[in-house]
C-alpha positions as CSV (number, residue, x, y, z in Angstrom):
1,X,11.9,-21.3,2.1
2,X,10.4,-21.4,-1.2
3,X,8.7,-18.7,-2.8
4,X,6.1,-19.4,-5.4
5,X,6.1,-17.5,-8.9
6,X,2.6,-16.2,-8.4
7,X,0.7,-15.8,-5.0
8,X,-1.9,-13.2,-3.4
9,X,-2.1,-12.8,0.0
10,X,-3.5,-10.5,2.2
11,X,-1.5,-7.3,4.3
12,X,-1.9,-7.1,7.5
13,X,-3.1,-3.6,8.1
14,X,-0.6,-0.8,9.9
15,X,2.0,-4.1,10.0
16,X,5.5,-4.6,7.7
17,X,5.1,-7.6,5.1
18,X,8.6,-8.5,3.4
19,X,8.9,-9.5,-0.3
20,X,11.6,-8.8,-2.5
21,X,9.9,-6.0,-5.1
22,X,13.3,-5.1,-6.9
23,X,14.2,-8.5,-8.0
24,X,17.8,-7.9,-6.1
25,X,17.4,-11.5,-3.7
26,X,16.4,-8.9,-0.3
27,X,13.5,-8.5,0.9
28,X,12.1,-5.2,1.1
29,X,9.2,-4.0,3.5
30,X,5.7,-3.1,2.7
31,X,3.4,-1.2,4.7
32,X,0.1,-0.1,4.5
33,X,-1.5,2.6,6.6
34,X,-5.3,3.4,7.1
35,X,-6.4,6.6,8.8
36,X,-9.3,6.2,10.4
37,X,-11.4,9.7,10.7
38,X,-13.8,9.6,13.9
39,X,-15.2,12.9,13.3
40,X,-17.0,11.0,10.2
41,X,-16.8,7.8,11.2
42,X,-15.3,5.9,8.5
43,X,-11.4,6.0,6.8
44,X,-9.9,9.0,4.9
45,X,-6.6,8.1,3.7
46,X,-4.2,5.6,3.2
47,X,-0.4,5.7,3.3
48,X,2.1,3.1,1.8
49,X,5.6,2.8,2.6
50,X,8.6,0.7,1.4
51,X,11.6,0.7,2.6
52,X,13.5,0.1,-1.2
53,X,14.4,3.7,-1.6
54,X,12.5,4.9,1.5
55,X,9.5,5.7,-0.4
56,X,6.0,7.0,0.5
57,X,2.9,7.3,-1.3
58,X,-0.3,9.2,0.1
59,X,-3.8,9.2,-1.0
60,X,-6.9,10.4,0.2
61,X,-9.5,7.2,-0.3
62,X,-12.8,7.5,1.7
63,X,-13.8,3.8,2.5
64,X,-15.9,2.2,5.4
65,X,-13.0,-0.6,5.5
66,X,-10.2,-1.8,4.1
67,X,-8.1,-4.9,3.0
68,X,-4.5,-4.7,1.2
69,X,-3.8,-7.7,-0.7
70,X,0.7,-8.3,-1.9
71,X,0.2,-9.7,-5.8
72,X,2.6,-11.2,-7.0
73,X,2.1,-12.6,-10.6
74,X,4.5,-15.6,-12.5
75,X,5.2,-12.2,-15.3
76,X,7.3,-11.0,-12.2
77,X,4.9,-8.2,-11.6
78,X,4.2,-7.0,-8.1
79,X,0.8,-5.1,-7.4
80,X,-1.0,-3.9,-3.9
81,X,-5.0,-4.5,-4.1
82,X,-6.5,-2.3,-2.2
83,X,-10.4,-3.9,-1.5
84,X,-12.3,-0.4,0.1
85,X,-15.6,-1.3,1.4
86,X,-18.6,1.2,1.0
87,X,-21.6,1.2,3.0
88,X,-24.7,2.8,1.4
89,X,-28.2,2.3,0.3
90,X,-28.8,-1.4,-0.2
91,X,-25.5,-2.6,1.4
92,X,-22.3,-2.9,1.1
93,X,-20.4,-1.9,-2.4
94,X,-16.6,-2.6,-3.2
95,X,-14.2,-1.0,-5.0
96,X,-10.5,-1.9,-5.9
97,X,-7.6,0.3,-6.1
98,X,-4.9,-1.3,-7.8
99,X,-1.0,-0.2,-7.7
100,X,2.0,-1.1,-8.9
101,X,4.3,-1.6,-6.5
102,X,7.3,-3.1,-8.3
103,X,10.8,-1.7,-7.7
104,X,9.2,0.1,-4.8
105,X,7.8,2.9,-6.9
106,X,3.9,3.4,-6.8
107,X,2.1,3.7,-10.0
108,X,-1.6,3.9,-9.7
109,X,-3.2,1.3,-12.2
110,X,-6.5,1.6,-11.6
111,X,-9.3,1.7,-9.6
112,X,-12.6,-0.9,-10.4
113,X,-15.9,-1.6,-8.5
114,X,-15.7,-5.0,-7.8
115,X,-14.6,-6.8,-4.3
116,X,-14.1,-10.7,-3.3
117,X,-16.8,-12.8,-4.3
118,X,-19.1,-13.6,-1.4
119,X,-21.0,-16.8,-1.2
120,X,-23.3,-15.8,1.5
121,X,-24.0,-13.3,4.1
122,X,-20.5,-12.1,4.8
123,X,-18.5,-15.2,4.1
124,X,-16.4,-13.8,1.0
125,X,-14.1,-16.4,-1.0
126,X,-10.2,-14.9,-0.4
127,X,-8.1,-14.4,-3.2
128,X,-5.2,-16.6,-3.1
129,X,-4.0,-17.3,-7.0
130,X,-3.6,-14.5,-9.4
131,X,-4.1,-17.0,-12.1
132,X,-7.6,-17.5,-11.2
133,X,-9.7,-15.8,-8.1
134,X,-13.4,-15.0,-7.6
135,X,-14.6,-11.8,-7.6
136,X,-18.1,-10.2,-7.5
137,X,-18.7,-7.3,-10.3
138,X,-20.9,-4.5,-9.1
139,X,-20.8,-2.3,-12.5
140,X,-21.7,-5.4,-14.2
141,X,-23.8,-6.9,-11.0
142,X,-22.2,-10.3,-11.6
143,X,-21.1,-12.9,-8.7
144,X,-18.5,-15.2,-8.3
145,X,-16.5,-14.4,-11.6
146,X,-13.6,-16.4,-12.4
147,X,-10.7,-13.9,-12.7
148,X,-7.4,-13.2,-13.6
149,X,-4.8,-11.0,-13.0
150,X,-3.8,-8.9,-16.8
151,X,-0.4,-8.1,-17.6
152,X,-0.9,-4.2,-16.2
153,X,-2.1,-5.8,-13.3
154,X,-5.8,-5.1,-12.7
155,X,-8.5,-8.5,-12.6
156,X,-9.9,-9.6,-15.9
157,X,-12.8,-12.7,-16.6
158,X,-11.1,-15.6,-17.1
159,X,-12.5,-17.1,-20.3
C-alpha cells in the first residue's frame, strides 16, 4: 500500500486509526474520544490516546459536535484537527483545535475560529490536501478560503 507524503483525512470518532507518527515503519494507533454530557446536552471533553508510548491526553472542550481530522503534511509533520461545532445565536460557529501529534506526544498548537468551508445549507467542502483546503473564517467572516497547512501546523491563506 502506498502512503502519500501529505494527506488529511477524517477520524472516525471513539474508533483506532493507524499511521506511523514516530517515523519507525509501524503503525501506531490513534484514538479520539468525545464525552458526551446529557445533563447539558452537548460534549465536555475529549480524550486522545496512542498507543506509541501508551499515552493519553485530556481536555475539557465544550462543543455541540465534533470531527477529528489525521494531518499529515509532506514536512513530515503529523497534526490532529479538531473541528468543534458551536450552536448559538445566528447559527452554527466553528472552532479548530489543532495538536501535534507527532512521536505520539501531544502539544497543543492552537486553537482558531474557523471550520470547513460550506457551500450551502450544510454541505461543507472536506478537507482532503494539506497543501490546499477550504475553509470558512468566522474572526475574519470570510468563506471558502484557500488554505494551507504552516510549518507549526495550524491553516494559513494560501496566497
Amino acid at each position: 500500500m502506498a502512503v502519500p507524503d501529505a494527506y488529511m483525512v477524517e477520524l472516525p470518532p471513539d474508533r483506532s486509526f493507524f499511521a506511523d507518527l514516530d517515523g519507525d515503519g509501524d503503525l501506531d494507533e490513534l484514538n479520539v474520544t468525545g464525552w458526551y454530557d446529557s445533563d447539558v446536552g452537548m460534549y465536555s471533553d475529549f480524550g486522545i490516546y496512542t498507543d506509541t508510548d501508551g499515552y493519553y491526553h485530556y481536555e475539557e472542550f465544550p462543543a455541540d459536535s465534533y470531527a477529528p481530522y489525521y494531518v499529515k503534511t509532506a514536512a513530515g509533520g503529523h497534526y490532529l484537527y479538531l473541528f468543534c461545532e458551536q450552536l448559538e445565536g445566528y447559527g452554527p460557529w466553528f472552532f479548530l483545535k489543532v495538536i501535534d501529534v507527532s512521536n505520539g506526544r501531544f502539544t497543543g498548537v492552537g486553537t482558531m475560529k474557523v471550520g470547513p468551508a460550506c457551500i450551502s445549507d450544510n454541505i461543507y467542502l472536506i478537507p482532503t490536501d494539506p497543501g490546499q483546503f477550504w475553509m470558512d473564517d468566522y474572526d475574519a467572516l470570510l468563506q471558502e478560503v484557500a488554505c494551507t497547512v504552516d510549518p507549526m501546523g495550524l491553516p494559513e491563506l494560501k496566497l
